[in-house]
N, C-alpha and C positions, 0 to 999 in steps of 0.2 A: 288445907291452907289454900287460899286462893289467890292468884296471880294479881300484882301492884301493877296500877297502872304504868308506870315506869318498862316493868317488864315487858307489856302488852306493847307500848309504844316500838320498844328496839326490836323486837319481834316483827312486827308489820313495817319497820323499815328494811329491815335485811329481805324479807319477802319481795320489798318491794322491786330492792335493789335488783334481786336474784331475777325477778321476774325482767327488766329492764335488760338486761344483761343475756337469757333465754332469747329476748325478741329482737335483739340489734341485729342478727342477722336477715331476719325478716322485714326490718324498717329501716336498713339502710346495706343493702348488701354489694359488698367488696368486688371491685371488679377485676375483670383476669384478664390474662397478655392473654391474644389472639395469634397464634400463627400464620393467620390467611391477609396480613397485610401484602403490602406491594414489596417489601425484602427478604419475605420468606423465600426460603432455598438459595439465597444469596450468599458465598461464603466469600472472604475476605482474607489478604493475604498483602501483609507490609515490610518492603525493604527497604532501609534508606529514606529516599525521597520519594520513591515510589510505592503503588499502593494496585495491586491486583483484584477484582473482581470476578466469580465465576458465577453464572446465574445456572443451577442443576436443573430448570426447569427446561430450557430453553438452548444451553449450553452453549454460552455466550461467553465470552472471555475478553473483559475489558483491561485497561492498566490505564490509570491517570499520575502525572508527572508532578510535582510540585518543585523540580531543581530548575533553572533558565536554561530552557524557555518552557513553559506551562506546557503541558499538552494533554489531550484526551485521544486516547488511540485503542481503534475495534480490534483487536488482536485474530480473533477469527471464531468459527464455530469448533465444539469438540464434539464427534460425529463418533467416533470408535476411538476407545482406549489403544494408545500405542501407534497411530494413523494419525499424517499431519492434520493442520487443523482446515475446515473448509472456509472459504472465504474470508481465506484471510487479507488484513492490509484495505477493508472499503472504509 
């Protein structure tokens, strides 16, 4: 019995499909979060109206205000766990 062309046709669609489908990663591939932006190691920390920044790289400890009056204030360096912070208040 030999195959109708009917058959042949849905045949070589699904192939085709399947084949389209196989190659999308290679003709249009998905891109990924990066970690080495400028907030990595940045962790975040919100009370209230206030909103804490620590940067782990640098160990930098910010806090910005949002209740009246606004402010941005350098909280100071964290140098050693459990030891105040180094320059603090510039």
């Amino acid at each position: 019995m030999r195959p109708d062309i009917y058959t042949k046709t849905v045949l070589t669609v699904i192939a085709a499909m399947l084949a389209v489908i196989a190659c999308r990663p290679l003709i249009s591939p998905e891109t990924t979060v990066s970690a080495q932006g400028p907030f990595a190691g940045v962790l975040f920390s919100g009370v209230g109206g206030s909103y804490s920044f620590f940067d782990t790289r640098t160990g930098d400890l910010w806090t910005y205000s949002y209740e009246m009056p606004k402010a941005r204030t350098y909280v100071g360096k964290v140098t050693k766990l459990g030891q105040p912070l180094a320059d603090g208040g510039k």
